[in-house]
C-alpha positions as YAML, in Angstrom:
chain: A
units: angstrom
residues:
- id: 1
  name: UNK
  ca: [68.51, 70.42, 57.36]
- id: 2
  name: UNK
  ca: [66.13, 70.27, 60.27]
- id: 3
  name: UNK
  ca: [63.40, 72.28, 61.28]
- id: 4
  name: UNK
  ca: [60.05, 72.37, 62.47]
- id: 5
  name: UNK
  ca: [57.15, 70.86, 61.35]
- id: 6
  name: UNK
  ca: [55.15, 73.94, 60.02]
- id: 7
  name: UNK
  ca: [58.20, 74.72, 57.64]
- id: 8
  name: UNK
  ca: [57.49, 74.82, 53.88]
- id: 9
  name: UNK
  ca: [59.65, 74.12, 51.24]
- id: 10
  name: UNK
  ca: [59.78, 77.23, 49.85]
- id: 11
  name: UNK
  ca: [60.15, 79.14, 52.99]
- id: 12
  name: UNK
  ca: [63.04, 76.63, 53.53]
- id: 13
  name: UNK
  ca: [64.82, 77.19, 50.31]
- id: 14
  name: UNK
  ca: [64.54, 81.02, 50.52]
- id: 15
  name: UNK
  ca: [65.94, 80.59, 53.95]
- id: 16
  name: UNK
  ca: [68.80, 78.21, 52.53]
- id: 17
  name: UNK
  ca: [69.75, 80.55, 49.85]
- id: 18
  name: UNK
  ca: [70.36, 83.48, 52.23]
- id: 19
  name: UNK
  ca: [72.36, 81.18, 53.71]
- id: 20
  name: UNK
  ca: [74.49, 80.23, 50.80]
- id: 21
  name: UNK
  ca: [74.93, 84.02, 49.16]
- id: 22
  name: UNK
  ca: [75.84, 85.07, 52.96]
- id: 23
  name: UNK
  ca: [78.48, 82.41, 52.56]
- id: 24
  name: UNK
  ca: [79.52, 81.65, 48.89]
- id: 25
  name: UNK
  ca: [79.54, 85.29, 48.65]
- id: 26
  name: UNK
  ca: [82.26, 85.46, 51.18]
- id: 27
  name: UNK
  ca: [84.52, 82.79, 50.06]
- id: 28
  name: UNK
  ca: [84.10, 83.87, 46.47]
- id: 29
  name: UNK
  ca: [84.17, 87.64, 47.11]
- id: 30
  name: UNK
  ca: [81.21, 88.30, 45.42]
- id: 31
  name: UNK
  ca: [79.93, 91.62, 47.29]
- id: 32
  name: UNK
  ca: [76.64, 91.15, 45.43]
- id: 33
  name: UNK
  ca: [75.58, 87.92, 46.92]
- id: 34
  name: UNK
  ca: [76.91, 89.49, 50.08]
- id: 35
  name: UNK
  ca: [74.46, 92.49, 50.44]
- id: 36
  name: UNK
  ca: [72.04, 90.40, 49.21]
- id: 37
  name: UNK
  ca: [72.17, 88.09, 52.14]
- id: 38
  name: UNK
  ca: [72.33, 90.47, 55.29]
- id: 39
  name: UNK
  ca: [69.99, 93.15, 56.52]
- id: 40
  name: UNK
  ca: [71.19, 96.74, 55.89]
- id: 41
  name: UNK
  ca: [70.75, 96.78, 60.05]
- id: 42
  name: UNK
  ca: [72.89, 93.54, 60.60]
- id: 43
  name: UNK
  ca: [74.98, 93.00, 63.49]
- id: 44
  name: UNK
  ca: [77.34, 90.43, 63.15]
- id: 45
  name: UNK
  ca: [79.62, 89.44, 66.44]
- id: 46
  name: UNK
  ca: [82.60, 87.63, 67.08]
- id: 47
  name: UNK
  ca: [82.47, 85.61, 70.21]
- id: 48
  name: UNK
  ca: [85.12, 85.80, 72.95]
- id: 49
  name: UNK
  ca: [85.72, 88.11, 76.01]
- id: 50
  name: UNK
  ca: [85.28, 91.29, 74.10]
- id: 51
  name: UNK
  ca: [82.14, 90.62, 71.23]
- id: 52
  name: UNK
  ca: [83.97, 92.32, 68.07]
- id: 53
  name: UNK
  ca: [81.02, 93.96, 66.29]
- id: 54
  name: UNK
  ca: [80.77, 94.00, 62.46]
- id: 55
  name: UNK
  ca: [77.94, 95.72, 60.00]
- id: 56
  name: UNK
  ca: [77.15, 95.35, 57.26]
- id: 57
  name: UNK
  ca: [78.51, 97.70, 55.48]
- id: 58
  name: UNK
  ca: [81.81, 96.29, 56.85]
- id: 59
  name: UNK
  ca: [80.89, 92.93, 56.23]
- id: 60
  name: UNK
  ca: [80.41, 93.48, 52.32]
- id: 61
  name: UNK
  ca: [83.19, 95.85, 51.79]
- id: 62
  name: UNK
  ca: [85.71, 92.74, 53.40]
- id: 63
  name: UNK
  ca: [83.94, 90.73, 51.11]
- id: 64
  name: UNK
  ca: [84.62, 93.02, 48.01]
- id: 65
  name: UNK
  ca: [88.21, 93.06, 49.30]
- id: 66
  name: UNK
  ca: [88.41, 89.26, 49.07]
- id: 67
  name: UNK
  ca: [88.75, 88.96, 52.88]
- id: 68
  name: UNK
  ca: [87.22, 85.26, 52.60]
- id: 69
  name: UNK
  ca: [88.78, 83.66, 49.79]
- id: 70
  name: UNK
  ca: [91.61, 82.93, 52.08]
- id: 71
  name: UNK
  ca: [89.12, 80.38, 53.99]
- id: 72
  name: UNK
  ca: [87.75, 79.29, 50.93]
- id: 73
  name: UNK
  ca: [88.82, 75.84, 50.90]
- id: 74
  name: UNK
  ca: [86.45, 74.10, 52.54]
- id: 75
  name: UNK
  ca: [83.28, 74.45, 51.26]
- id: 76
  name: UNK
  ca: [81.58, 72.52, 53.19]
- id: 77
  name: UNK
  ca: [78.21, 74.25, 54.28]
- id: 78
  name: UNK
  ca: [75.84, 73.00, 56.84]
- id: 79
  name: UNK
  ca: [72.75, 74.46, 57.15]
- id: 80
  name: UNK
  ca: [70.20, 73.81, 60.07]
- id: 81
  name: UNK
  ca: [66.91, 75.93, 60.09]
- id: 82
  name: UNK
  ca: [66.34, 75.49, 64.01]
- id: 83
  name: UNK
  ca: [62.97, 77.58, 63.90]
- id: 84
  name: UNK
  ca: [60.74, 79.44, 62.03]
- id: 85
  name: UNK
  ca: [57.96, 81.47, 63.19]
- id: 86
  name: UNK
  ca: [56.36, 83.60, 61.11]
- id: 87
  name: UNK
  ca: [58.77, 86.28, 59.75]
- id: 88
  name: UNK
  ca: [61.76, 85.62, 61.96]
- id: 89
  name: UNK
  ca: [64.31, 82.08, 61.94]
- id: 90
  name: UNK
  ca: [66.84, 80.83, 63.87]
- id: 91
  name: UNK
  ca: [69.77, 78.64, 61.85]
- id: 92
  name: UNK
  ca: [72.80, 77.45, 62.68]
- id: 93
  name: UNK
  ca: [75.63, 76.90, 60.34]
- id: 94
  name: UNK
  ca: [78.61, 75.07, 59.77]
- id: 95
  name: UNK
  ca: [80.46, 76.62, 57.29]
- id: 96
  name: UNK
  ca: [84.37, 75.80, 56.20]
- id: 97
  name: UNK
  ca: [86.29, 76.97, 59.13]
- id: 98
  name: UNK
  ca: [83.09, 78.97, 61.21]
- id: 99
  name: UNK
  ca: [80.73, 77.81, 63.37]
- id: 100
  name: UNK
  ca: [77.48, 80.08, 63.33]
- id: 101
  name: UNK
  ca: [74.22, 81.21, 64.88]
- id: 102
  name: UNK
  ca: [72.15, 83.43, 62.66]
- id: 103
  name: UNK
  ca: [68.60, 85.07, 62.95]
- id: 104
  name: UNK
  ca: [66.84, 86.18, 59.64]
- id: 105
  name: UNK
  ca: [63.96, 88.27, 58.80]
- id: 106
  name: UNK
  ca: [61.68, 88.20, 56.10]
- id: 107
  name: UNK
  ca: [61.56, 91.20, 54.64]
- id: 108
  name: UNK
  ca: [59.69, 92.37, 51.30]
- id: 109
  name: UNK
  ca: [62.96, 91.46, 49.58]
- id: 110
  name: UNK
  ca: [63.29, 88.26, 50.97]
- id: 111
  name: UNK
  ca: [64.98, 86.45, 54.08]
- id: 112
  name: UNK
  ca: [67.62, 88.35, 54.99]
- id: 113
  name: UNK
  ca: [70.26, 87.83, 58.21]
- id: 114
  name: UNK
  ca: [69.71, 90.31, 60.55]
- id: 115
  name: UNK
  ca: [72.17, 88.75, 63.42]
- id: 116
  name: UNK
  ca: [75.22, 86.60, 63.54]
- id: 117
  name: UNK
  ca: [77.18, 84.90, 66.09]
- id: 118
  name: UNK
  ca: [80.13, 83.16, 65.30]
- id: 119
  name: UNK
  ca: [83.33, 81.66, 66.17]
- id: 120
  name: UNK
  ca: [86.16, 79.26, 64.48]
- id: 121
  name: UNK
  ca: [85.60, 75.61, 64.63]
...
């Protein structure tokens, strides 16, 4: 993990465990860890030509469906906390077979991902 210099350890580990019920949740299908992970506003995209949009909504009911446990062998998850300011962070992630840019909020529930960027590795 990297990040800046005014990052605490906490703040770091809340932001780490977003991270890891955003994606353990998906290769597991665990639509708990899911919603707990993303902002009820999230926008996830796909890139490409055309950005495919996702919500959340979508996003956890593919996870309740078991959409990711097809990808679910590699587990390998690398987290990088890029910056933190404040109540917003920028981390990049690779994950199994995605390659990912997320921005997270703090919110009174904890950090939750508000945006997501990705594409296959």
């Amino acid at each position: 993990m990297t990040a800046s210099a005014r990052l605490d350890v906490e703040t770091a580990r809340s932001i780490e465990r977003a991270v890891l019920d955003y994606y353990e949740g998906w290769f597991d299908a665990d639509a708990a860890r899911m919603e707990r992970a993303v902002h009820p506003d999230l926008v996830k995209r796909k890139a490409g030509e055309q950005l495919r949009i996702m919500t959340a909504a979508r996003m956890i009911e593919l996870t309740r469906e078991g959409e990711g446990t097809a990808n679910a062998g590699d587990r390998r998850i690398e987290i990088a906390i890029d910056d933190v300011h404040e109540d917003i962070a920028s981390v990049t992630v690779e994950g199994g077979p995605y390659y990912e840019y997320l921005h997270l909020v703090r919110t009174s529930a904890g950090w939750k991902i508000a945006n997501a960027l990705w594409r296959s590795r």
